[in-house]
N, CA, C and O atoms as a GROMACS GRO file, in nm:
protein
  476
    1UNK      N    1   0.083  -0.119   0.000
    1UNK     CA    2   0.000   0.000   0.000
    1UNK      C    3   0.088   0.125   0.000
    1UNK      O    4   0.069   0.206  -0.091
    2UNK      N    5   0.189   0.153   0.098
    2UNK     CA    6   0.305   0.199   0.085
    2UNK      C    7   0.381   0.281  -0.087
    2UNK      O    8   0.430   0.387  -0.128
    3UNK      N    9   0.351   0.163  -0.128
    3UNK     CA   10   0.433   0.159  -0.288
    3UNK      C   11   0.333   0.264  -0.339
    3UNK      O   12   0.348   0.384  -0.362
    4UNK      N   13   0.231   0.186  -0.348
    4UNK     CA   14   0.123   0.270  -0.447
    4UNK      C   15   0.122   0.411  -0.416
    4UNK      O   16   0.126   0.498  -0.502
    5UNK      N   17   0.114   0.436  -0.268
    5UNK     CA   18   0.059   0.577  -0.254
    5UNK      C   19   0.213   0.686  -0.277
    5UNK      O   20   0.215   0.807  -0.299
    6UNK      N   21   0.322   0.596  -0.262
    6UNK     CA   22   0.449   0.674  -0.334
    6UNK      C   23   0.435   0.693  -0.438
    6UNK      O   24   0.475   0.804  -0.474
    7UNK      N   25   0.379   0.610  -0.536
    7UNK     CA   26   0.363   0.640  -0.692
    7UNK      C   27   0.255   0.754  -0.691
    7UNK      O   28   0.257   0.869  -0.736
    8UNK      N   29   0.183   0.698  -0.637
    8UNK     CA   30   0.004   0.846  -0.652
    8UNK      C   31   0.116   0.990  -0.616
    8UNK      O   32   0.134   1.087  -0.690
    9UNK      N   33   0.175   0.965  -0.488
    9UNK     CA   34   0.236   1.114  -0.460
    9UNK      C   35   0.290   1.193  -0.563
    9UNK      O   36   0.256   1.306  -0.597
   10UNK      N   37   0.380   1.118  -0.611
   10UNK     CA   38   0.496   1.127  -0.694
   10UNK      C   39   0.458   1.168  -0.827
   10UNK      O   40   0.532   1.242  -0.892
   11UNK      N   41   0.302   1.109  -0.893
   11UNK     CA   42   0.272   1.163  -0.957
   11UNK      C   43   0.198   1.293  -0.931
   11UNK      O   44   0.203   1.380  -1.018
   12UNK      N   45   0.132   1.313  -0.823
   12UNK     CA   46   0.074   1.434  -0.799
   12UNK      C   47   0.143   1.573  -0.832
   12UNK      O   48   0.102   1.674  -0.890
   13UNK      N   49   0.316   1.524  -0.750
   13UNK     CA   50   0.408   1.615  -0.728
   13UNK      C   51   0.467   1.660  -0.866
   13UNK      O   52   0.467   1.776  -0.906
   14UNK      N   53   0.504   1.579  -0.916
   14UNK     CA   54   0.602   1.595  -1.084
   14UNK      C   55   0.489   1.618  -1.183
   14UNK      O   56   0.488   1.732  -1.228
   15UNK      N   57   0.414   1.555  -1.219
   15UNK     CA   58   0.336   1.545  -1.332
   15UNK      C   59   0.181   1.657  -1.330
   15UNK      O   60   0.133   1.702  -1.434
   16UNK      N   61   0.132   1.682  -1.212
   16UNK     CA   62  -0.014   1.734  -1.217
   16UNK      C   63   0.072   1.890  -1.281
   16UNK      O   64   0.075   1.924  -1.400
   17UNK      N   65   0.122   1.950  -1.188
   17UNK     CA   66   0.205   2.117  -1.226
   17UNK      C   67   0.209   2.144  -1.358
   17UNK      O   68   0.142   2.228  -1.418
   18UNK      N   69   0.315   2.045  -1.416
   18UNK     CA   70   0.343   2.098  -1.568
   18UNK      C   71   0.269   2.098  -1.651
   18UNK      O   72   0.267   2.186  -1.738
   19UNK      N   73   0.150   1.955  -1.643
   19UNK     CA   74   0.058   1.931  -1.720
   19UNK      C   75  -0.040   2.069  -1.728
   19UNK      O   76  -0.070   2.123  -1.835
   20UNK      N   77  -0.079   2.110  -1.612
   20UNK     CA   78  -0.164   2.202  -1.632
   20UNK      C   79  -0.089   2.328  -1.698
   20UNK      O   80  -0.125   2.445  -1.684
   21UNK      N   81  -0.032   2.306  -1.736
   21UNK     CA   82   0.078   2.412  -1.790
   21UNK      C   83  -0.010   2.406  -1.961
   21UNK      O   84  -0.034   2.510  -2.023
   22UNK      N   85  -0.049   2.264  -2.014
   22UNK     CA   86  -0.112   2.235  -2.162
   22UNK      C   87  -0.239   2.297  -2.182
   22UNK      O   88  -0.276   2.343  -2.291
   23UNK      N   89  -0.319   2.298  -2.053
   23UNK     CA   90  -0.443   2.333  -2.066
   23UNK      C   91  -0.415   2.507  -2.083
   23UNK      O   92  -0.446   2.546  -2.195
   24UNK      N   93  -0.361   2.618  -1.991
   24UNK     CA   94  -0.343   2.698  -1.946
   24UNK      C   95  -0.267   2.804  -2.100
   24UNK      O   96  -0.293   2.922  -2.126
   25UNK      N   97  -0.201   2.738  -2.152
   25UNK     CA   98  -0.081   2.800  -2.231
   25UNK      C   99  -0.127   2.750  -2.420
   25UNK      O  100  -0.148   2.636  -2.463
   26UNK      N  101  -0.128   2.820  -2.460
   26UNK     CA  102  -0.134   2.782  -2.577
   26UNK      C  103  -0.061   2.699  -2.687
   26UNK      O  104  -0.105   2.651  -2.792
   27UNK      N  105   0.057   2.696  -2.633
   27UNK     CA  106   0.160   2.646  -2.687
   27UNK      C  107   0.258   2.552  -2.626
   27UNK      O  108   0.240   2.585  -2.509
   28UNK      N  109   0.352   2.458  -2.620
   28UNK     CA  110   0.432   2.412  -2.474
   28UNK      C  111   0.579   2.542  -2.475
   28UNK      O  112   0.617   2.609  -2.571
   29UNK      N  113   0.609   2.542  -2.397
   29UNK     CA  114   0.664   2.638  -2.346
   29UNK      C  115   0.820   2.617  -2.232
   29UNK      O  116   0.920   2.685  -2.205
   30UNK      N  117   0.751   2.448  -2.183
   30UNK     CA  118   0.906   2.421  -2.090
   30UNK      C  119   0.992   2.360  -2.143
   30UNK      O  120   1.072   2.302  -2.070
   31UNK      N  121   1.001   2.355  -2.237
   31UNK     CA  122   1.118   2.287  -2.327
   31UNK      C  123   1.161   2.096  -2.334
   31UNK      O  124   1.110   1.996  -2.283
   32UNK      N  125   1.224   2.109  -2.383
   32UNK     CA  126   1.236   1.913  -2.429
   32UNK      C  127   1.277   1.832  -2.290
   32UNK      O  128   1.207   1.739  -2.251
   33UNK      N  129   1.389   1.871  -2.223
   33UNK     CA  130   1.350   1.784  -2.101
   33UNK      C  131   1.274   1.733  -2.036
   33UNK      O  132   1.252   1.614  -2.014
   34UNK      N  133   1.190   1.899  -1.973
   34UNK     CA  134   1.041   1.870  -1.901
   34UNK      C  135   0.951   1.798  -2.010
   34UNK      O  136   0.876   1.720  -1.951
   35UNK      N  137   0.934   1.796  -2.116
   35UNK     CA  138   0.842   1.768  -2.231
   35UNK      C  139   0.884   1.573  -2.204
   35UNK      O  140   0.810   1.511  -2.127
   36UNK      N  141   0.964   1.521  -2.250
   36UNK     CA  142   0.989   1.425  -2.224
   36UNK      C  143   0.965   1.367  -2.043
   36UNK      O  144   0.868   1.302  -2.006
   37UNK      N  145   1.088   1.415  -1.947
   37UNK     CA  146   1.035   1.388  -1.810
   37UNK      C  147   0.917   1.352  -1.804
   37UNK      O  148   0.893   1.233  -1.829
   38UNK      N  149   0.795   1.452  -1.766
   38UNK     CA  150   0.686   1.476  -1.791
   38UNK      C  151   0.574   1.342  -1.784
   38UNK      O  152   0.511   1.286  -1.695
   39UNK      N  153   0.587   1.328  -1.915
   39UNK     CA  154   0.561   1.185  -1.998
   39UNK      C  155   0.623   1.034  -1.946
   39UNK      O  156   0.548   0.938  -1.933
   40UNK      N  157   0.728   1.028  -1.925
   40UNK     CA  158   0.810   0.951  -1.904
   40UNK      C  159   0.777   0.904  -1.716
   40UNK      O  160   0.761   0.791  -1.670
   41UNK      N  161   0.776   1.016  -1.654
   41UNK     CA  162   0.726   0.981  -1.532
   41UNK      C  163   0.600   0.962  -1.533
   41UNK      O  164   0.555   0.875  -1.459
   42UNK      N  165   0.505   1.046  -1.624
   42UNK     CA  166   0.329   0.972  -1.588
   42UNK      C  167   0.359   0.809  -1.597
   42UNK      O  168   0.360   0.739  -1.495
   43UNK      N  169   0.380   0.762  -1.711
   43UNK     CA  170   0.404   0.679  -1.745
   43UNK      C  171   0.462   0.519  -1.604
   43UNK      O  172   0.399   0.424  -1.557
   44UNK      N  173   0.596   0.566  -1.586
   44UNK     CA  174   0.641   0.519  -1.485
   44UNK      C  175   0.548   0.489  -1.371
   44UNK      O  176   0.514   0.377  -1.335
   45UNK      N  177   0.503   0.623  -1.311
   45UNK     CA  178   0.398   0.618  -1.201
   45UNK      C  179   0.276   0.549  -1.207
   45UNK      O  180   0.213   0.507  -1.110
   46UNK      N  181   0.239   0.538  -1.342
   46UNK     CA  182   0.087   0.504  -1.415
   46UNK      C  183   0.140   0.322  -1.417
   46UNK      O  184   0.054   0.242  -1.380
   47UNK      N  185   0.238   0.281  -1.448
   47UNK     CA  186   0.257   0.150  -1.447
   47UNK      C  187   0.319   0.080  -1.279
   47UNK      O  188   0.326  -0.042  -1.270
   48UNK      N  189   0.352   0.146  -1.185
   48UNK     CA  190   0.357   0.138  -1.087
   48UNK      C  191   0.269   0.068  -1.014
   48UNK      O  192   0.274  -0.039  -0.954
   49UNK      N  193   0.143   0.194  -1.042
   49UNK     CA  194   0.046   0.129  -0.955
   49UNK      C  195  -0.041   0.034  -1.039
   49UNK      O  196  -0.145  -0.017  -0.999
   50UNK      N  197   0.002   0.020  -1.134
   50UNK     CA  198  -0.115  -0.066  -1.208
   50UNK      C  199  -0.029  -0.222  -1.112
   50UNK      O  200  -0.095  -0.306  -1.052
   51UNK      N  201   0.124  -0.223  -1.124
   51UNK     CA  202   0.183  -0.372  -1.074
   51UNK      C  203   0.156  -0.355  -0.926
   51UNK      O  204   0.122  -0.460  -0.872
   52UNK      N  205   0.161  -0.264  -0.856
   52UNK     CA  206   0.142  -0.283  -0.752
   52UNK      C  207   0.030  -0.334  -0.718
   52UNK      O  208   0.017  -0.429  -0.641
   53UNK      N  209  -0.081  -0.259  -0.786
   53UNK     CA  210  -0.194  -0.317  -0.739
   53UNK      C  211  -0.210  -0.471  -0.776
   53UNK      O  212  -0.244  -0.553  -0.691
   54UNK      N  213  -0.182  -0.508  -0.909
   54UNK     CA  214  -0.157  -0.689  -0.934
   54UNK      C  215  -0.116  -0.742  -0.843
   54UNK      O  216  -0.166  -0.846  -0.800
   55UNK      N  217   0.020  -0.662  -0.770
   55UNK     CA  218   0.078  -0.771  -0.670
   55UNK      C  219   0.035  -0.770  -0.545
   55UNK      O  220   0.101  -0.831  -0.460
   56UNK      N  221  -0.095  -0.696  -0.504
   56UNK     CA  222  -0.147  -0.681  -0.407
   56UNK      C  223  -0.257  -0.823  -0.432
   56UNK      O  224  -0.288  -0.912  -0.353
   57UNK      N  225  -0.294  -0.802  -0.566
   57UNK     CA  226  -0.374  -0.886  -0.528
   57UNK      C  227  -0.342  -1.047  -0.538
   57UNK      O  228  -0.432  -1.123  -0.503
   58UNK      N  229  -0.225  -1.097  -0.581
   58UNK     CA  230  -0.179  -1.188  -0.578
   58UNK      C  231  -0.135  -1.235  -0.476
   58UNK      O  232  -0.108  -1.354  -0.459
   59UNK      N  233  -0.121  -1.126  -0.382
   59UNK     CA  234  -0.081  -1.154  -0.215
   59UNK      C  235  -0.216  -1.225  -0.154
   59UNK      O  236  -0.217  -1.337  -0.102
   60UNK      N  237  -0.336  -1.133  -0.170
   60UNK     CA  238  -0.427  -1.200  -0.157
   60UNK      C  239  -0.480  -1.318  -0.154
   60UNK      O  240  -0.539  -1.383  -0.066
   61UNK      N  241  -0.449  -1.338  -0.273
   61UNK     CA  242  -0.487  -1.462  -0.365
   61UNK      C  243  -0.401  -1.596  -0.270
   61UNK      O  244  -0.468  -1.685  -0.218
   62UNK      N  245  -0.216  -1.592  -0.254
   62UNK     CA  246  -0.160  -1.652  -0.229
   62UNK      C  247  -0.227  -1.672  -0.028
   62UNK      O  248  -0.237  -1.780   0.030
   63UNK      N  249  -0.259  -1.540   0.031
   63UNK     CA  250  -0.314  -1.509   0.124
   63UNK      C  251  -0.440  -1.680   0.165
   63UNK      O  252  -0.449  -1.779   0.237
   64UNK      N  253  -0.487  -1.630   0.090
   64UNK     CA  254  -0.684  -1.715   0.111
   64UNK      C  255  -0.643  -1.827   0.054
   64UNK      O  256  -0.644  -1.912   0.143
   65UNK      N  257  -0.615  -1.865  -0.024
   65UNK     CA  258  -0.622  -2.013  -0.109
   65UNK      C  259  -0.473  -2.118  -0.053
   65UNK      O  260  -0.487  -2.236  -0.022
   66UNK      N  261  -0.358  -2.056  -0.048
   66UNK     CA  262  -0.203  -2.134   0.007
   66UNK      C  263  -0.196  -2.053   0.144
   66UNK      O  264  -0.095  -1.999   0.188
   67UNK      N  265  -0.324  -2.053   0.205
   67UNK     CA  266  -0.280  -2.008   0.350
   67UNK      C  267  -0.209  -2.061   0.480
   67UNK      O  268  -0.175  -1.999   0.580
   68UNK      N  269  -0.191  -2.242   0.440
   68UNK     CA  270  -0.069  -2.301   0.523
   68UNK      C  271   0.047  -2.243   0.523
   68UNK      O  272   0.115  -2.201   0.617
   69UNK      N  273   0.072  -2.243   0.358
   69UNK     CA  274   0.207  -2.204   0.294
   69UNK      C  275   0.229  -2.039   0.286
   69UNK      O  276   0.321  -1.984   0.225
   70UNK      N  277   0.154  -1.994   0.338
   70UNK     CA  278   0.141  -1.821   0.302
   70UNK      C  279   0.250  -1.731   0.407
   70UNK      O  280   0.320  -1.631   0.389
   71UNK      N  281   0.228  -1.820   0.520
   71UNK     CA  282   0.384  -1.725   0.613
   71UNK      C  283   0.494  -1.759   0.587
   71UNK      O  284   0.575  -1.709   0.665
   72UNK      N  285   0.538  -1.822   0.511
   72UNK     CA  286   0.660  -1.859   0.470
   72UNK      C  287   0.697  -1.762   0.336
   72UNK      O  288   0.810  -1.714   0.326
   73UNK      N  289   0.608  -1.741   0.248
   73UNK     CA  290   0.613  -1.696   0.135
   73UNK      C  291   0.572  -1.553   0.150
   73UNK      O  292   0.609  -1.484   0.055
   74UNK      N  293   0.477  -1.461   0.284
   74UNK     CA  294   0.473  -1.346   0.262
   74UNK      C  295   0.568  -1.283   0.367
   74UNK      O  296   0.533  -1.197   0.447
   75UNK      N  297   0.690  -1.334   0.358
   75UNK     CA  298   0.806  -1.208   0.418
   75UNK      C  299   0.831  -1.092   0.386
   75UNK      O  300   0.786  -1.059   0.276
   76UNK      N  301   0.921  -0.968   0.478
   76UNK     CA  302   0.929  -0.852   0.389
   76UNK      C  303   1.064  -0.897   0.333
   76UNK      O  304   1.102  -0.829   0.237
   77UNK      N  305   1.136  -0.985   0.367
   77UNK     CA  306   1.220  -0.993   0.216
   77UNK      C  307   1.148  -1.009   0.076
   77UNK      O  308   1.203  -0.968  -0.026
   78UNK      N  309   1.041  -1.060   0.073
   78UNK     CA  310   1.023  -1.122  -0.043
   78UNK      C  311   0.893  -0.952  -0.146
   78UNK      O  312   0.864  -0.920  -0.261
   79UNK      N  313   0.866  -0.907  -0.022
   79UNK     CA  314   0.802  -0.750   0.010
   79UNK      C  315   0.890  -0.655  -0.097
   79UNK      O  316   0.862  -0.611  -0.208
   80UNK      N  317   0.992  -0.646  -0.025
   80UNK     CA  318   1.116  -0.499  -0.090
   80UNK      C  319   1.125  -0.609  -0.202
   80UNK      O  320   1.080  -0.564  -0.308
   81UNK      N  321   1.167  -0.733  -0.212
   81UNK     CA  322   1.220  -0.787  -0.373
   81UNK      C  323   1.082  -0.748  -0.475
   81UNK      O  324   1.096  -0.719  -0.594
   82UNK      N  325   0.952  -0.753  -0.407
   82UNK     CA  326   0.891  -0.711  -0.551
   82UNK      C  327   0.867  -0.593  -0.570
   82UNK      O  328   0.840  -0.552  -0.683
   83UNK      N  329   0.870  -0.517  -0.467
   83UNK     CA  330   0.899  -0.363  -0.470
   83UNK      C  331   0.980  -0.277  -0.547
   83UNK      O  332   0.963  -0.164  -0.592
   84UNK      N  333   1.090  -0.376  -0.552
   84UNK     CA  334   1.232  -0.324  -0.641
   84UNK      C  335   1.203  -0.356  -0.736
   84UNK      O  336   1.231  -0.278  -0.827
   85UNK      N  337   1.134  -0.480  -0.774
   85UNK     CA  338   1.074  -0.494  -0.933
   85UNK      C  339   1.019  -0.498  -1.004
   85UNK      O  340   1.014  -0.526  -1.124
   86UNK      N  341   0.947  -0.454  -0.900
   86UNK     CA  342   0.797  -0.337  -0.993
   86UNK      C  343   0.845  -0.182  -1.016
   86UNK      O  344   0.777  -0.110  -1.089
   87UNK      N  345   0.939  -0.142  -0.967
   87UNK     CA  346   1.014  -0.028  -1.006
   87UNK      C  347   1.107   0.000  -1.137
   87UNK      O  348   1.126   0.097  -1.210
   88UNK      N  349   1.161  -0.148  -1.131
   88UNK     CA  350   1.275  -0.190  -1.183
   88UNK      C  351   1.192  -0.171  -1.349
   88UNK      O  352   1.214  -0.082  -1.430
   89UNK      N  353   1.084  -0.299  -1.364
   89UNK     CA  354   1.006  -0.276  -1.443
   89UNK      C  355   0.955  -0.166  -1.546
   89UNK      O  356   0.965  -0.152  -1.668
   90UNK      N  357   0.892  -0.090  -1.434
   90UNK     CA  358   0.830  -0.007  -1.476
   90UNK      C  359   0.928   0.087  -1.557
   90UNK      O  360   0.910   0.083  -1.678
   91UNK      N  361   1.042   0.182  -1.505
   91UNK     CA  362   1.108   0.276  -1.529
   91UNK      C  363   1.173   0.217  -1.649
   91UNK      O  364   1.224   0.298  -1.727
   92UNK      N  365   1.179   0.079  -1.680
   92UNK     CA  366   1.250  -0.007  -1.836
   92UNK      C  367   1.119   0.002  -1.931
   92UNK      O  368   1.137   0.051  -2.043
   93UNK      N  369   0.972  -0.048  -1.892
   93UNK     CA  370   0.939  -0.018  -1.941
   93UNK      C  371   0.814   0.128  -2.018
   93UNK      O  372   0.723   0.126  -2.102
   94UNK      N  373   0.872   0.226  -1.941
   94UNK     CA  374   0.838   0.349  -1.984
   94UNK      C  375   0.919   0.463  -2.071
   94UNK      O  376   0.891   0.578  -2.108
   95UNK      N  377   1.075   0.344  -2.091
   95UNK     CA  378   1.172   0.409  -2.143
   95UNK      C  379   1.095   0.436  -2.272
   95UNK      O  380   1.036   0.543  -2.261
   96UNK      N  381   1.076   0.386  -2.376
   96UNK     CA  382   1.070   0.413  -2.507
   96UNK      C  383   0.952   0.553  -2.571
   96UNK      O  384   0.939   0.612  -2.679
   97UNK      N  385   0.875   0.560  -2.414
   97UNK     CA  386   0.782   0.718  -2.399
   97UNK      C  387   0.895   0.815  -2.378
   97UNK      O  388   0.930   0.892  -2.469
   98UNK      N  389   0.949   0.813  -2.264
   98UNK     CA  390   1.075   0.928  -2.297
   98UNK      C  391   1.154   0.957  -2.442
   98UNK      O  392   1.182   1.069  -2.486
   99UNK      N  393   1.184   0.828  -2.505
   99UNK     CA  394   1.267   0.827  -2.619
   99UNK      C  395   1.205   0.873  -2.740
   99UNK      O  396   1.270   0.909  -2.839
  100UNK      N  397   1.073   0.872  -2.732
  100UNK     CA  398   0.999   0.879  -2.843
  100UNK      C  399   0.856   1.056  -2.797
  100UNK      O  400   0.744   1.084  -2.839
  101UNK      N  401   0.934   1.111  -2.716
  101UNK     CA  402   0.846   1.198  -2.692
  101UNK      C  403   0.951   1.364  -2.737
  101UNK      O  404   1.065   1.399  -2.706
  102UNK      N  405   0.850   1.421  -2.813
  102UNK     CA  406   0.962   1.523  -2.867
  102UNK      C  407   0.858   1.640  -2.865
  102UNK      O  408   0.735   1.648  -2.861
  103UNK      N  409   0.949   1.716  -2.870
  103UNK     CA  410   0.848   1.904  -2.912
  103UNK      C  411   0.863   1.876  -3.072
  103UNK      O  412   0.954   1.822  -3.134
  104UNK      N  413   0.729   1.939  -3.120
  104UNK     CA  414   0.710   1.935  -3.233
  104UNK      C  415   0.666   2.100  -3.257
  104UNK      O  416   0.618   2.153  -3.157
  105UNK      N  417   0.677   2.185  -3.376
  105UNK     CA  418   0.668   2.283  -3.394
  105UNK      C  419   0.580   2.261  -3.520
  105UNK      O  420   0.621   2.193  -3.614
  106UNK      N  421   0.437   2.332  -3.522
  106UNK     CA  422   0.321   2.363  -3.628
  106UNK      C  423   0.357   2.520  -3.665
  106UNK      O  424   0.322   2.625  -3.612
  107UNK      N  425   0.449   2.486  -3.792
  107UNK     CA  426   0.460   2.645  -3.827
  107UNK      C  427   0.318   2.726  -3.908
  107UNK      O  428   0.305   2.847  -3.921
  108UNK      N  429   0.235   2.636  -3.949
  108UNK     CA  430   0.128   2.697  -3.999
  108UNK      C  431   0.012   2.763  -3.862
  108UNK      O  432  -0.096   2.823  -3.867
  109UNK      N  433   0.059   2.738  -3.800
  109UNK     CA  434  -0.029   2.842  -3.656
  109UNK      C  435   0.065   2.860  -3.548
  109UNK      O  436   0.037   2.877  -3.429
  110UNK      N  437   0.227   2.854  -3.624
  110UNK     CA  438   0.299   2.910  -3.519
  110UNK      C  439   0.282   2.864  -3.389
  110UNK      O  440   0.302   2.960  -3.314
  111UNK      N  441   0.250   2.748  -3.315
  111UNK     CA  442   0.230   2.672  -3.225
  111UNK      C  443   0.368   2.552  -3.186
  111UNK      O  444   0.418   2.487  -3.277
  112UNK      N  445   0.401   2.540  -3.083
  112UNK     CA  446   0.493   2.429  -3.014
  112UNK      C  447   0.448   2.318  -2.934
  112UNK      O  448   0.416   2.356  -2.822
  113UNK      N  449   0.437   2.221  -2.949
  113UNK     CA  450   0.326   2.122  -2.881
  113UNK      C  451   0.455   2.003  -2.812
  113UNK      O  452   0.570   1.996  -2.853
  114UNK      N  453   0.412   1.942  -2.732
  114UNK     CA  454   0.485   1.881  -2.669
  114UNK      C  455   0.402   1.724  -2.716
  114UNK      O  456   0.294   1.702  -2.662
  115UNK      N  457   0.451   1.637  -2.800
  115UNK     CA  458   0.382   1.482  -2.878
  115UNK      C  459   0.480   1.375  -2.849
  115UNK      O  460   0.603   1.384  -2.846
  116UNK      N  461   0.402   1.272  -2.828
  116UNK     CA  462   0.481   1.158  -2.899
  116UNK      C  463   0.499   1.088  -3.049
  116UNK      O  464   0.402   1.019  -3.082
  117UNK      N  465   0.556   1.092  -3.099
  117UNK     CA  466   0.598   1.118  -3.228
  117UNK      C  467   0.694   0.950  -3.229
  117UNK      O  468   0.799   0.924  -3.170
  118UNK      N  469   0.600   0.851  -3.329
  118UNK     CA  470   0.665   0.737  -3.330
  118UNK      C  471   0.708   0.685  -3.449
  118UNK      O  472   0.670   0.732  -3.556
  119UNK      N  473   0.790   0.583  -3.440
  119UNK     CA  474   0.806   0.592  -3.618
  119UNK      C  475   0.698   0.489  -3.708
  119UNK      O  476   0.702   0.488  -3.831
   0.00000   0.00000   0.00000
């Protein structure tokens, strides 16, 4: 539970600010880092809690049904190991949104937009 609500924070903190920056501004305006970041962390955070929550419920699952076998198997070693790799995960696979997220410039209305742009 822990995990998740670090990801919810985390996105609150990094991602809600700038975004409202799209609605607000006509154009993007913070340049290619933040434009990428941005993206790259929704992303991250957005797949976070999606595993976390899976592995919540697989705890469950292992919880009610292998409940002989369930204190052996729900340690916090075994806690931080999926913690780390649902992190691990996620941030590998949100790479190719960073890589593939660029400012694009509409010179016919003079506009700068912040897209993902794939090949």
């Amino acid at each position: 539970v822990l995990n998740l609500s670090i990801a919810d924070l985390a996105y609150l903190l990094f991602c809600i600010p700038f975004q409202s920056t799209v609605y607000m501004l006509p154009s993007w305006v913070l340049g290619t880092f933040i434009c990428k970041f941005i993206h790259y962390f929704f992303t991250v955070s957005m797949l976070v809690s999606i595993f976390t929550l899976s592995a919540m419920s697989v705890d469950r699952y292992v919880a009610i049904v292998h409940s002989r076998r369930s204190s052996s198997l729900r340690v916090s070693r075994n806690a931080a190991f999926g913690v780390g790799l649902i992190w691990l995960l996620s941030i590998a696979m949100a790479s190719p949104v960073a890589h593939h997220q660029s400012i694009v410039h509409q010179d016919f209305i003079n506009q700068t937009f912040c897209w993902e742009v794939w090949p």
